[in-house]
Residue frames relative to the residue before (quaternion, step in Angstrom):
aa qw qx qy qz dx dy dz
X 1.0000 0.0000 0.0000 0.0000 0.00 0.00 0.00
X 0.0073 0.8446 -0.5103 -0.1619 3.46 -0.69 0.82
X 0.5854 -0.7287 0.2412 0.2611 3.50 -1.33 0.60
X 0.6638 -0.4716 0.1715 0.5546 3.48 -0.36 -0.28
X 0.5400 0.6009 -0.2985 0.5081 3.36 1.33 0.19
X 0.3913 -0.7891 0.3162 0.3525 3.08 1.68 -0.07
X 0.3224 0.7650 -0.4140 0.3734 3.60 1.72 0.34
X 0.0601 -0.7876 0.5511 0.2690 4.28 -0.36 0.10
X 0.1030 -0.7572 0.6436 0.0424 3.24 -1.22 1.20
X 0.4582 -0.6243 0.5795 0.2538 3.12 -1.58 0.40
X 0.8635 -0.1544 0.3550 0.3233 3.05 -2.01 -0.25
X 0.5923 -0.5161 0.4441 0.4308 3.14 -0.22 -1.93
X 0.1789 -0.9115 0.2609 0.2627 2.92 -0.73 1.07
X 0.4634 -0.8045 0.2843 0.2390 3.72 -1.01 -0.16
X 0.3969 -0.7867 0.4525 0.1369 3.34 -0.39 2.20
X 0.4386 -0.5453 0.6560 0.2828 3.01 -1.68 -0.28
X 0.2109 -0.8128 0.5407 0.0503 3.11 -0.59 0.87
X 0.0557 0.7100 -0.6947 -0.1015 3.78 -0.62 0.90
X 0.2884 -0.7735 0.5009 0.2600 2.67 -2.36 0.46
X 0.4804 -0.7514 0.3324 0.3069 3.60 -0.36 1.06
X 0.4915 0.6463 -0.2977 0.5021 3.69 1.74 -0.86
X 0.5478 0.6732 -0.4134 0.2753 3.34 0.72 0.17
X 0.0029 -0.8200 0.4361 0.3707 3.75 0.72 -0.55
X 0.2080 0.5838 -0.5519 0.5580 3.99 1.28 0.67
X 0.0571 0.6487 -0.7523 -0.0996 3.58 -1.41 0.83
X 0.5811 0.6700 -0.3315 0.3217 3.30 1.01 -0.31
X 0.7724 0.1440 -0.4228 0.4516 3.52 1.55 0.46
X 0.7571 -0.5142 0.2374 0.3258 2.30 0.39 1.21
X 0.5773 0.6610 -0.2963 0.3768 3.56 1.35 0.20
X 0.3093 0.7113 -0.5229 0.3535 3.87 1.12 0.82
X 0.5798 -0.7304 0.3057 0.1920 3.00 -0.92 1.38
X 0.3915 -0.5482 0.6850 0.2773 3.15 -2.08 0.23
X 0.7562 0.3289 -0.2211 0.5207 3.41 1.27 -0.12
X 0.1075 0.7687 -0.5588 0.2920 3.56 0.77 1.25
X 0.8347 0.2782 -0.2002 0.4310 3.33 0.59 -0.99
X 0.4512 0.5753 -0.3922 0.5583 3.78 1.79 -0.27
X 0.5159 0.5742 -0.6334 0.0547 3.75 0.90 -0.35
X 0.7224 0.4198 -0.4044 0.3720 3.32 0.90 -0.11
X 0.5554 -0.5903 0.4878 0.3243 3.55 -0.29 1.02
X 0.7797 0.4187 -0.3439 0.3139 3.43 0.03 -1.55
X 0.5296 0.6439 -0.4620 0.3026 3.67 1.07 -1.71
X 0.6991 0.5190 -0.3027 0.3876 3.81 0.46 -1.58
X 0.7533 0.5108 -0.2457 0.3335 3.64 0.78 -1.09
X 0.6759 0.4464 -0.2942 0.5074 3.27 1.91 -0.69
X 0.4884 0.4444 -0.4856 0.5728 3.58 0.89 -0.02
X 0.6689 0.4982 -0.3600 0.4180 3.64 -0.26 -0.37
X 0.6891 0.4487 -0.2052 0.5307 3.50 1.04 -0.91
X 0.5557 0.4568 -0.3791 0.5821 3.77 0.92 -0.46
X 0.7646 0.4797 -0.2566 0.3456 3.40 0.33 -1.48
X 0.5612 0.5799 -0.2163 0.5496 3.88 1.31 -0.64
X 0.7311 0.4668 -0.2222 0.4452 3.19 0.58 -1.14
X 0.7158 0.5186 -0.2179 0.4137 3.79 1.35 -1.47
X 0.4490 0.3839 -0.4390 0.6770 3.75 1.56 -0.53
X 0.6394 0.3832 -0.5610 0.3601 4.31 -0.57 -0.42
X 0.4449 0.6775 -0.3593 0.4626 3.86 1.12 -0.40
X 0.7930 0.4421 -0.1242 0.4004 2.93 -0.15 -1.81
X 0.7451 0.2501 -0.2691 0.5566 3.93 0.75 -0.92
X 0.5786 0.4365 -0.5170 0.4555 3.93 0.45 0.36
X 0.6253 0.3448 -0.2921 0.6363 3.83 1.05 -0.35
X 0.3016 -0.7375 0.5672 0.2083 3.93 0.92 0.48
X 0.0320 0.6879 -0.6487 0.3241 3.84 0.63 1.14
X 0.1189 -0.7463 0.6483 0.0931 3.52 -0.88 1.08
X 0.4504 0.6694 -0.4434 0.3905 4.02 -1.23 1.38
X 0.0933 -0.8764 0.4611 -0.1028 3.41 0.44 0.68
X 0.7216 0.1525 -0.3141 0.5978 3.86 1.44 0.70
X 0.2105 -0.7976 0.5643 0.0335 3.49 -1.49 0.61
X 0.1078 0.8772 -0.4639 0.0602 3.35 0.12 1.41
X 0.2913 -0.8037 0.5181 0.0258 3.48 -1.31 0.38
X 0.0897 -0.8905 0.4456 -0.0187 3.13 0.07 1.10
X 0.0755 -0.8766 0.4750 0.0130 4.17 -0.80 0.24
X 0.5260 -0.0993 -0.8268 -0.1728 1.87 -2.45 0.06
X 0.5255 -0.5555 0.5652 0.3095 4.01 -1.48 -0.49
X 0.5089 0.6597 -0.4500 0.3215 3.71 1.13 0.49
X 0.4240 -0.7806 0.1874 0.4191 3.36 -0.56 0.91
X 0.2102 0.7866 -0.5196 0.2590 3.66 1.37 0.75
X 0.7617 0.4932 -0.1164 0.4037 2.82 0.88 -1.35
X 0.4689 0.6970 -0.4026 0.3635 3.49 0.70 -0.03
X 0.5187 0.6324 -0.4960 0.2917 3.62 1.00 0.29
X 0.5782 -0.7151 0.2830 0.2723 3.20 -1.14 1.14
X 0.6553 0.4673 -0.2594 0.5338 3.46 1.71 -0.57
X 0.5146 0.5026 -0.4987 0.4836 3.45 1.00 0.56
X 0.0154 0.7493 -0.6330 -0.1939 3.98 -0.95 0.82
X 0.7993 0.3400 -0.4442 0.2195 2.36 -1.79 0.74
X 0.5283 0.5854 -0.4112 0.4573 3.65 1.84 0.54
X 0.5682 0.6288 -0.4617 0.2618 3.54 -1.26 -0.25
X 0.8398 -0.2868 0.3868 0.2506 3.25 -1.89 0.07
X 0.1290 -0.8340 0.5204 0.1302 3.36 -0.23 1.16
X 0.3420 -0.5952 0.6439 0.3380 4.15 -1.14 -0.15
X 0.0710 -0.7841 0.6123 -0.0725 2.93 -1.47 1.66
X 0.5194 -0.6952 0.3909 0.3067 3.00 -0.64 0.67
X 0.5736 -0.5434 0.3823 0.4791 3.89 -0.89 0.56
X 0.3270 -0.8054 0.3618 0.3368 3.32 -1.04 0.10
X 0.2300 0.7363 -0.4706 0.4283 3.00 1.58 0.60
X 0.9331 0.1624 -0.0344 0.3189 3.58 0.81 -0.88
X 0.5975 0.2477 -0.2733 0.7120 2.14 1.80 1.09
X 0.1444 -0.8926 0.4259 -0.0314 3.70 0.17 0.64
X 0.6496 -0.1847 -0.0197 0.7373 3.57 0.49 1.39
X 0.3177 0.5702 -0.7311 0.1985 3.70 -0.19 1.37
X 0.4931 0.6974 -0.3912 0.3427 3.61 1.32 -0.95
X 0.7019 0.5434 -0.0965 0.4503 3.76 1.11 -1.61
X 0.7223 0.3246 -0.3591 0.4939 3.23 0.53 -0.97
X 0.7094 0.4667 -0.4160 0.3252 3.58 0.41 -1.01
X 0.5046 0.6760 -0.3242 0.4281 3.87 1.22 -0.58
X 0.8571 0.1793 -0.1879 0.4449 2.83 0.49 -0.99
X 0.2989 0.5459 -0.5797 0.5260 3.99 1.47 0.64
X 0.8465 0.3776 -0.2508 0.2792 3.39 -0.04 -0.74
X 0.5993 0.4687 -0.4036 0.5083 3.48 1.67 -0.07
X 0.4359 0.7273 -0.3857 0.3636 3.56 1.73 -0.82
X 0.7053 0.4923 -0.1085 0.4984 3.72 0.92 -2.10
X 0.5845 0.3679 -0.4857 0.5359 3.65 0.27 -0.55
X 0.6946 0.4645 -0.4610 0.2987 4.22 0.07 -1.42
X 0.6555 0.5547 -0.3897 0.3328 3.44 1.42 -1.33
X 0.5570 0.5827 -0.4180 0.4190 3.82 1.19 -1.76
X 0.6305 0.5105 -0.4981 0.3062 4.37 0.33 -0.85
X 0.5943 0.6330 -0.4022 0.2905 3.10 1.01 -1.57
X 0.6258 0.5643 -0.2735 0.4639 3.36 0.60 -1.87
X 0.6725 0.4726 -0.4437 0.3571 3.54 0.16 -1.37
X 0.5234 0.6619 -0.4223 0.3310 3.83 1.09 -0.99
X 0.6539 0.4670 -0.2729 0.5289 3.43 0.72 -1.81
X 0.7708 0.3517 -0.3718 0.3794 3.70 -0.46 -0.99
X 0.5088 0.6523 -0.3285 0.4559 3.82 1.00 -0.22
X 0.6744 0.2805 -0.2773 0.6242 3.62 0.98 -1.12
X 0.7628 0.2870 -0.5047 0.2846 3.91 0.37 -0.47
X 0.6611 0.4874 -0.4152 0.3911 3.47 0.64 0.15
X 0.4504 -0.6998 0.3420 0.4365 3.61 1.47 0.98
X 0.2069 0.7988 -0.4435 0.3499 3.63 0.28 0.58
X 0.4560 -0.7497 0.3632 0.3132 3.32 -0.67 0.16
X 0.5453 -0.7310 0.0436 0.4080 3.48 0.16 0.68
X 0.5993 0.4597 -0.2549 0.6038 3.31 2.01 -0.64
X 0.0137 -0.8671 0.4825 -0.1230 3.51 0.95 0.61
X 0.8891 -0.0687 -0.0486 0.4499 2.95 0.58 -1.77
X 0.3087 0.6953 -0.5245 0.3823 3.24 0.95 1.62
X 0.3817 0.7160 -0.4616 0.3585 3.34 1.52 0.12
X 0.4666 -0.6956 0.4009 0.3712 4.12 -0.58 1.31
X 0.6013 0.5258 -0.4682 0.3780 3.93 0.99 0.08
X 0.5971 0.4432 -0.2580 0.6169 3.77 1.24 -0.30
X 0.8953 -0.0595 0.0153 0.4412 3.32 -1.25 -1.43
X 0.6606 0.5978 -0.4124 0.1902 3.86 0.89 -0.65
X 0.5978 0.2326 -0.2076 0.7385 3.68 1.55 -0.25
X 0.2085 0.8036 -0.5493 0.0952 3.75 -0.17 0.99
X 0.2946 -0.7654 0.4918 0.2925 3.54 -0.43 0.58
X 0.2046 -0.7385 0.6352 0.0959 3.53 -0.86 1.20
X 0.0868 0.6802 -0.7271 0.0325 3.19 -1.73 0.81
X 0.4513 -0.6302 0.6200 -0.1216 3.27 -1.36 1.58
X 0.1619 0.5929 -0.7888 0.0116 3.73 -1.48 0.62
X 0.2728 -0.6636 0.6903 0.0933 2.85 -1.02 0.81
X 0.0379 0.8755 -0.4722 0.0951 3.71 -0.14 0.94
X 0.2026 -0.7736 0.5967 -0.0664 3.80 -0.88 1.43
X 0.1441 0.8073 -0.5722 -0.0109 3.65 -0.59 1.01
X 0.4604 -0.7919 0.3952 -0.0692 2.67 -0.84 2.19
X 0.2822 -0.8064 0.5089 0.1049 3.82 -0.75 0.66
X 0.6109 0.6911 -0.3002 0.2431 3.29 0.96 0.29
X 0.7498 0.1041 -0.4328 0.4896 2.81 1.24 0.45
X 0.1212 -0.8571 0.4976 -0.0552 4.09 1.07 1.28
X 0.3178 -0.6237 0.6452 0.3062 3.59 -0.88 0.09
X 0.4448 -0.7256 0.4345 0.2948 3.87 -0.45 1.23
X 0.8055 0.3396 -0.2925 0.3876 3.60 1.11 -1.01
X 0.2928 0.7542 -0.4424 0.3870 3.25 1.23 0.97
X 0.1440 -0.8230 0.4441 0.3235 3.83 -0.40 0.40
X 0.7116 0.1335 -0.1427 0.6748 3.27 1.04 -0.09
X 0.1713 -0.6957 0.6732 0.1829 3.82 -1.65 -0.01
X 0.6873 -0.5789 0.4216 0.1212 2.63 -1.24 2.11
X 0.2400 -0.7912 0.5567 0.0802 4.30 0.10 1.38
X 0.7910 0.1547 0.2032 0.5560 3.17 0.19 -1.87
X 0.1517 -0.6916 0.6156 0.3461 3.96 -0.87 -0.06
X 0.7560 -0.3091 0.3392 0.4668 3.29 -1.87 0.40
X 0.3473 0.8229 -0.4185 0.1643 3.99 -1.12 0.99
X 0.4000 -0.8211 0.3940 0.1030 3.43 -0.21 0.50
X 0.2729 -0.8180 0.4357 0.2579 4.00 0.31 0.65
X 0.1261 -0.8173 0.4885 0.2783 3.22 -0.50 0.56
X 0.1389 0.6640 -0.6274 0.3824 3.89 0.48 1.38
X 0.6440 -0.4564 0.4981 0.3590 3.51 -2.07 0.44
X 0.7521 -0.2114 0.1649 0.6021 3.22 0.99 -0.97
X 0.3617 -0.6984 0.5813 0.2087 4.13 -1.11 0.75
X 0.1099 -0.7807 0.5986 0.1416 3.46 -1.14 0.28
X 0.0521 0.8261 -0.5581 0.0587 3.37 0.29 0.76
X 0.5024 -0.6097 0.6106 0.0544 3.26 -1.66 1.81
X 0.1571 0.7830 -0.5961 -0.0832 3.91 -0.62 -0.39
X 0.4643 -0.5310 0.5452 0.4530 3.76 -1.29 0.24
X 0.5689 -0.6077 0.3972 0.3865 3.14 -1.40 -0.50
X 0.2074 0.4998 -0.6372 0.5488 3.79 0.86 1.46
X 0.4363 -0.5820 0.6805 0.0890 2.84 -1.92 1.50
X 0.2162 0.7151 -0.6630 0.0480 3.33 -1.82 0.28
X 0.6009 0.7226 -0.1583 0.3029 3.31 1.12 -0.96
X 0.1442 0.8311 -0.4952 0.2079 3.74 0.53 1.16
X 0.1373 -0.7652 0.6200 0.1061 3.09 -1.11 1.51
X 0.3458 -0.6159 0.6197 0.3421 3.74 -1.72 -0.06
X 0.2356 -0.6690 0.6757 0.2011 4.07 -0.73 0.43
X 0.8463 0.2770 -0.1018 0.4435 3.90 0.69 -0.50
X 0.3858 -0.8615 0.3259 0.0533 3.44 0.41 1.02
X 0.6056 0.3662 -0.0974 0.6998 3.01 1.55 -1.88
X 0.6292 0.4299 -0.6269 0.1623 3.38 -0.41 0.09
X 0.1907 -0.7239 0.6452 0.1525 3.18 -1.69 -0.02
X 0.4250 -0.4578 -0.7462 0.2303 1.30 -1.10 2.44
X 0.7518 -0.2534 0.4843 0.3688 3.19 -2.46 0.11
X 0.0162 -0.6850 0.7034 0.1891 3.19 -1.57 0.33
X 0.3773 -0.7523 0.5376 0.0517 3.50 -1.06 1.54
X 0.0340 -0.7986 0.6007 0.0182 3.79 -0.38 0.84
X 0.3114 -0.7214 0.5448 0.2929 3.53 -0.80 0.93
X 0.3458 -0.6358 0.6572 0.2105 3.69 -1.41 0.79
X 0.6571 -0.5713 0.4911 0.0246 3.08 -0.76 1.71
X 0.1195 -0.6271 0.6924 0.3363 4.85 0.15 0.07
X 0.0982 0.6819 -0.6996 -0.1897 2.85 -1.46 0.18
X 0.5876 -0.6913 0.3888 0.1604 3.40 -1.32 1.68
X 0.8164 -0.0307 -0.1984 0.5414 3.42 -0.78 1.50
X 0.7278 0.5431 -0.3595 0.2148 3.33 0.80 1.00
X 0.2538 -0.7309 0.4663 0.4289 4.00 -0.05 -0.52
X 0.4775 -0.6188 0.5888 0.2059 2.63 -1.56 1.00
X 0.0402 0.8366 -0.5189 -0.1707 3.98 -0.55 0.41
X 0.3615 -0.7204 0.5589 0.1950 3.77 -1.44 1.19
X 0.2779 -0.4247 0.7688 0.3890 3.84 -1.24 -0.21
X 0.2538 -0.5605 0.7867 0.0500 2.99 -1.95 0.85
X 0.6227 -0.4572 0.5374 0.3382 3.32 -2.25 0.49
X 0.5818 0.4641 -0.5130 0.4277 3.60 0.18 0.20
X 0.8539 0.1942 -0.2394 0.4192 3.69 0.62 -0.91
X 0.4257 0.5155 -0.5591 0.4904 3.22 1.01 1.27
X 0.6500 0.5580 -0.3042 0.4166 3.31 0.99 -0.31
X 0.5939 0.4601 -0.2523 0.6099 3.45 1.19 -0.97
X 0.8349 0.3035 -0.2631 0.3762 3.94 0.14 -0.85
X 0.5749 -0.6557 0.3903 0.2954 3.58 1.39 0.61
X 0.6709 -0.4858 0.3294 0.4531 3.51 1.38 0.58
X 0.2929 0.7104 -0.5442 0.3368 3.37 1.13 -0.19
X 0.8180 0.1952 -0.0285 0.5404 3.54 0.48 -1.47
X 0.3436 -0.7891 0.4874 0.1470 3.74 -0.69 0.85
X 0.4278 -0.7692 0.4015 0.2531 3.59 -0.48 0.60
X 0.4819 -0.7280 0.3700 0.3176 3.86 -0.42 0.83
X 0.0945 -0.6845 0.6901 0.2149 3.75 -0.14 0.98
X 0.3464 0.6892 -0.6357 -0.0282 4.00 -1.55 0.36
X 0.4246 -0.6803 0.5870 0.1108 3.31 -1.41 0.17
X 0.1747 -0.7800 0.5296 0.2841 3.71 -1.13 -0.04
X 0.1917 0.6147 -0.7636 -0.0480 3.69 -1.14 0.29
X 0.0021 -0.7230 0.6881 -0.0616 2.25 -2.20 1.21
X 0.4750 -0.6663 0.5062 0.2724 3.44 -1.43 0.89
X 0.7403 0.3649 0.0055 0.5646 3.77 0.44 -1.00
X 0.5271 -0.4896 0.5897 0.3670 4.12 -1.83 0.69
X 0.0696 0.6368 -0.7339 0.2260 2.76 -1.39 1.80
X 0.2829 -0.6823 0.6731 -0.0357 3.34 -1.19 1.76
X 0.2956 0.7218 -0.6255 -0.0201 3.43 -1.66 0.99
X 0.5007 -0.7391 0.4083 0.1906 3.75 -1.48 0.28
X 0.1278 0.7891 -0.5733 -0.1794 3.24 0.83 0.45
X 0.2675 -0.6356 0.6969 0.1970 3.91 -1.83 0.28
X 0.3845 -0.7001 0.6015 0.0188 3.41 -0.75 1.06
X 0.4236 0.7250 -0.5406 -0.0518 3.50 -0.76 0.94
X 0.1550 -0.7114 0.6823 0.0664 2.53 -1.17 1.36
X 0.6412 -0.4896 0.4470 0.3866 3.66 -2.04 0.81
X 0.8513 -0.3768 0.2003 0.3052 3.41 -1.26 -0.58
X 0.5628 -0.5425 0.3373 0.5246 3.79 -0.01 -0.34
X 0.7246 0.5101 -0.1086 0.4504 2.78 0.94 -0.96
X 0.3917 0.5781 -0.5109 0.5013 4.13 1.55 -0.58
X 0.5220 -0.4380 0.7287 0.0686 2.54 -2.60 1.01
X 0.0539 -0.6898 0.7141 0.1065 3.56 -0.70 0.98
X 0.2019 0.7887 -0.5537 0.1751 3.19 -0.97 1.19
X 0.5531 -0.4563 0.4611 0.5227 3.80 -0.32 0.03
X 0.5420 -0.6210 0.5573 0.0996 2.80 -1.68 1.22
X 0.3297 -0.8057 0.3726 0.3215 3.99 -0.18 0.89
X 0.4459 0.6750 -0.3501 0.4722 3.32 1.32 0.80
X 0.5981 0.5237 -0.1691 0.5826 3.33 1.22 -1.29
X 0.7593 0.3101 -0.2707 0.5041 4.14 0.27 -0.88
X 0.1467 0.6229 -0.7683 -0.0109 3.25 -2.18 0.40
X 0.7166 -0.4457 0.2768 0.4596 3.10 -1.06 -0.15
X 0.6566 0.5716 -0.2875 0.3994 3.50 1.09 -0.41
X 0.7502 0.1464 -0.0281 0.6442 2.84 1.57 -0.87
X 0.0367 -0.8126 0.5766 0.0770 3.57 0.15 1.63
X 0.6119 -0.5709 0.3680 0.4053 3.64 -1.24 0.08
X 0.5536 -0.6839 0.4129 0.2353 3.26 -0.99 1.43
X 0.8677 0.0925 -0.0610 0.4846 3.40 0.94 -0.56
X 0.7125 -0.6252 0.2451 0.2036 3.44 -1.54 0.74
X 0.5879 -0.5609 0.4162 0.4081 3.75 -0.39 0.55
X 0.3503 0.7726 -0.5200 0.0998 3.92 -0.53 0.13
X 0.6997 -0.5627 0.3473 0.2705 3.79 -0.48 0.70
X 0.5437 -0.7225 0.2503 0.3461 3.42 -0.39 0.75
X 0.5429 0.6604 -0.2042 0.4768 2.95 1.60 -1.67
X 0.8087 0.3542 -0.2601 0.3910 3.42 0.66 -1.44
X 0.4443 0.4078 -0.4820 0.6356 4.08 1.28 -0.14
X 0.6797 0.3182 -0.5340 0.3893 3.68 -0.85 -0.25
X 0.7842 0.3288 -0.3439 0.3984 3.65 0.29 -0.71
X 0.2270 0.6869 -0.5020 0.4739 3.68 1.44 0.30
X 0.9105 0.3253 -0.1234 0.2235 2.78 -0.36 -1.93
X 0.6657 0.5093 -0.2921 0.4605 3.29 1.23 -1.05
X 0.6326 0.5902 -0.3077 0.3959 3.45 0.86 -0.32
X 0.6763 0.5725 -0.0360 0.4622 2.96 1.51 -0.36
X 0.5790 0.6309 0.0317 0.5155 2.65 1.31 -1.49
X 0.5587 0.5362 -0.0703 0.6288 3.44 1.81 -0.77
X 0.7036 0.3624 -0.2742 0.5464 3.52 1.11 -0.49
X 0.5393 -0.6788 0.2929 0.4032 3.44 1.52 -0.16
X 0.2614 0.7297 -0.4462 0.4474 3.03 1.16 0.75
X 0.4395 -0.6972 0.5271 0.2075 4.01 -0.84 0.21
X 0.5299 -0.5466 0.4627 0.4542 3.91 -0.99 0.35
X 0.7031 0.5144 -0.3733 0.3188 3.40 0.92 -1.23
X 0.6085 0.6274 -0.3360 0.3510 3.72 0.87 -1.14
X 0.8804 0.1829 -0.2634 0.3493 3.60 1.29 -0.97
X 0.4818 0.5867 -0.4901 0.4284 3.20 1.42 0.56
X 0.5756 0.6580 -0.3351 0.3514 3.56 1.58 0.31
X 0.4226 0.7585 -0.1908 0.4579 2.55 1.99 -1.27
């Protein structure tokens, strides 16, 4: 079936689902829901986060994402460093423990992104604390959007509204929370023509996780980045968690991933300095994927 974009999508598609609650890393079965083990934690970040966009449109405040970005020390405050510096909080008068909960979502997602980093470490024969090394994940720079798509002003003879375009994160990997309104559509085949669009299925008390253009880049394609998009019909709230390694990490092929048959497709080059690659770019309308292809 194809859309009005003339793009064909399917049904829905079907993930794999590990569990992190496992304490077995060897199958690979450690959870997307390690940090949901508490039900509530997910429901109260969601509640702040629901409540802070009901803020924003009673104070007709115009912006429709809320990100956070870290650490907040005043090391960090260089301007060529992304993702560091001084975040904007809201007052707590009007917002009461938004400062906390969101702190500590974001210290929750970075512990959850290591875990993972564990698993993708053993399947890429690696060692398993690979990326717990402080030049990767142990001084990583998290960044968060908290992100609300609104229906108020839709076009009615529209069947769906266009959330997100077609795109590819350039993080190691994204963790992204969602309510339980669909929208979420991924592409497994880039080159075809046309795309096929598969809807991602919410799934309740869990995260959805992407490969990012960094760890295609580092695993020599081994791992493919997630091209997706959003359309939706109806208000739909998600969290994506960005992780990305340090400013300072060497992206470079993993020494697992090269041989002589298979040298590394791409150059070594500093995180800090690819992120400011890309975003600069990225700005000209260009895509992460195009220059981490480049």
């Amino acid at each position: 079936m194809a859309d009005q974009n003339g793009l064909e999508t399917k049904v829905s598609a079907a993930l794999n689902c590990i569990d992190l609650s496992d304490p077995d890393i060897q199958k690979s079965a450690a959870s997307l829901k390690q940090m949901r083990k508490s039900k509530n934690f997910l429901d109260g970040t969601f509640g702040h986060f629901q409540f802070f966009y009901f803020v924003i449109l009673t104070v007709k405040a115009h912006g429709e994402a809320y990100s956070l970005v870290g650490p907040e020390t005043e090391d960090d405050l260089d301007p060529e460093k992304p993702l560091c510096g001084p975040n904007v909080w809201p007052s707590a008068d009007v917002l009461p423990g938004w400062k906390e909960t969101m702190l500590r979502y974001q210290q929750e997602a970075l512990n959850l992104g290591r875990k993972i980093g564990r698993i993708i470490a053993l399947a890429l024969d690696l060692d398993v604390d690979f990326f717990g090394k402080p030049e990767i994940l142990g001084n990583a720079m998290p960044y968060v959007s908290f992100n609300h798509y609104g229906v108020q002003d839709a076009d009615p003879s529209k069947e769906y509204i266009l959330g997100t375009p077609a795109h590819s994160d350039p993080s190691l990997i994204t963790l992204l929370a969602t309510d339980e309104v669909p929208g979420l559509q991924i592409c497994r085949n880039i080159h075809a023509n046309p795309r096929v669009w598969e809807n991602v299925v919410p799934l309740k008390d869990a995260f959805i996780v992407n490969i990012g253009d960094m760890l295609e880049r580092m695993s020599n394609c081994v791992f493919r980045s997630t091209m997706h998009r959003v359309l939706f019909r109806q208000e739909r709230y998600t969290i994506a968690y960005f992780v990305y390694p340090s400013n300072d990490a060497m992206i470079e092929c993993f020494p697992t991933c090269k041989s002589e048959e298979k040298p590394p497709k791409y150059p070594p080059i500093k995180c800090k300095d690819l992120f400011n690659i890309i975003f600069k770019n990225v700005a000209d309308g260009k895509t992460a994927r195009d220059i981490t292809e480049a």
